[in-house]
N, C-alpha and C positions, 0 to 999 in steps of 0.2 A: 453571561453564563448561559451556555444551551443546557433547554431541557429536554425531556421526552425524548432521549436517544434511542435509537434502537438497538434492541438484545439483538445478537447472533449469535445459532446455536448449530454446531456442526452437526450434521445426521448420519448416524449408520444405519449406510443403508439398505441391506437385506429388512431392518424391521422397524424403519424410522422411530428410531428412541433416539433423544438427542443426548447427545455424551459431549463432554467439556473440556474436550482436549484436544483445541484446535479444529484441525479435522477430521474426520471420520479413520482410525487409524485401520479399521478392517476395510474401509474401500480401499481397493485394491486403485495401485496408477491408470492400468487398464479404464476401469470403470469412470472415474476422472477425466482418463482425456475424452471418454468416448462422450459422456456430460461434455467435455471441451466443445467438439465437434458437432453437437448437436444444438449449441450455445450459437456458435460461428456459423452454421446455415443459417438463423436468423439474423443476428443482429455481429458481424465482423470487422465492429469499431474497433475491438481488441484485441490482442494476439496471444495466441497459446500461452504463452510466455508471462505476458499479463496477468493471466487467470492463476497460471502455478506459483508466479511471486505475490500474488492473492492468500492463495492457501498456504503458503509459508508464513504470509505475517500473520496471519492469526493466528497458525500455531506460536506465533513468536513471540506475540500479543499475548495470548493466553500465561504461558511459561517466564513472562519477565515482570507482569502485573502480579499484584499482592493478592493471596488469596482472601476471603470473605471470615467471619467471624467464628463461621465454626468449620474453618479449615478444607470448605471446598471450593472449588474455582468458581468465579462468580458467569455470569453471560457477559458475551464482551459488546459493548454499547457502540452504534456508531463513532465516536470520538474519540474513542479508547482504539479502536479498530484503526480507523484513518492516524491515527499519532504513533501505534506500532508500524505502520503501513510505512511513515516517513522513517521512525527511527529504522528500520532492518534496511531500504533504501539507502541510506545514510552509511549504513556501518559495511552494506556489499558492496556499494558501488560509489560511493565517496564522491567527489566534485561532479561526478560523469551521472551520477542520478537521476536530472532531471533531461540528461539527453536521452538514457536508455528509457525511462517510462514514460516520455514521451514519443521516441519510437514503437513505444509498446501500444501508443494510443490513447495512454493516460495524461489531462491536461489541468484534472481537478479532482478536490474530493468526492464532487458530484461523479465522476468517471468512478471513482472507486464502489460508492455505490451503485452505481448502473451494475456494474460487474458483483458484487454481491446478490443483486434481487437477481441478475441472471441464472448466479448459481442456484438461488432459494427456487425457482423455477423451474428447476433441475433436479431439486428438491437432495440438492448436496450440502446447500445451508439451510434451517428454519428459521424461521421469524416469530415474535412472539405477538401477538393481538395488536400491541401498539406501537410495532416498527412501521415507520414509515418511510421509501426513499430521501423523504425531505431531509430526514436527518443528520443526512450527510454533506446537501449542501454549504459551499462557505464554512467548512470547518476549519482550514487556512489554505492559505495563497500558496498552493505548491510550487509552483516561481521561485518562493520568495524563501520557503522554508526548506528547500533542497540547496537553495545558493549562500542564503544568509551566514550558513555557519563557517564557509570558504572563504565568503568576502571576508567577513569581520577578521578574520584570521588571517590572512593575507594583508588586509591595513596595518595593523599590528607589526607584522614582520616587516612588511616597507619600512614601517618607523623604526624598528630596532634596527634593521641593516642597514638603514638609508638609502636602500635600492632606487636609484636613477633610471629613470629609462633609457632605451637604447638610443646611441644617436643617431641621424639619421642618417638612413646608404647614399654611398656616393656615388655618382655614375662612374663607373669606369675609365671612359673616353672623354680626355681632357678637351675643352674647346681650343 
């Protein structure tokens, strides 16, 4: 079991208070990508695209996890972040998941958090005292948890239809 996850706390940011709903709902798209573009002069491992399917899983993360005990959204932990990250993956882009965010430049959860501290750097997510990029290392085999739920699903249905595979082509031009 991992500990010491990191908190991530979206920031509004005219007056960096951090509010708990995803992300920042008064930054404006503008503001975002222009954070985008000034992410991608530095460091252009990832693509626009990366970073806004970023900010959707945390909103997404935030809205499908359980709230805290006395009814308000809790900070969403590395772990919790990287497992919404895979579920909204999963549920938009289905088998084709780990082709599209890996065109996106994503090959791990370590990738996911690169692109988090980016953002915190940008100061469009904060961090609390004891987030640290580690946190996100090895959190699962994106590989394995983007394909896993297709295979197993696909064995399944081979056995129930007895799906044979194809035989093989013949040449055309008889000898």
């Amino acid at each position: 079991m991992r500990t010491g996850c990191a908190e991530l706390w979206a920031c509004d940011e005219p007056f960096g208070k951090p509010i708990l709903r995803g992300y920042a709902e008064s930054m404006g798209d503008t503001n975002f990508s222009r954070a985008v573009e000034r992410i991608l002069e530095r460091d252009a491992r990832f693509s626009p695209e990366a970073y806004e399917f970023l900010r959707e899983a945390l909103d997404y993360t935030v809205k499908t996890r359980r709230r805290n005990a006395t009814g308000m959204d809790r900070h969403v932990s590395a772990v919790e972040l990287c497992m919404g990250f895979r579920d909204l993956a999963l549920e938009r882009f289905g088998p084709m998941a780990i082709y599209v965010l890996n065109t996106w430049g994503i090959h791990s959860t370590s990738d996911i958090g690169d692109m988090v501290y980016n953002l915190i750097a940008e100061d469009v997510f904060r961090a609390s005292p004891t987030d640290r990029p580690e946190d996100f290392d090895n959190v699962y085999d994106l590989d394995i948890a983007l394909r896993l739920p297709f295979v197993a699903r696909n064995r399944v249905n081979r056995r129930r239809w007895k799906i044979q595979p194809a035989p093989p082509l013949r040449d055309e031009k008889e000898p």
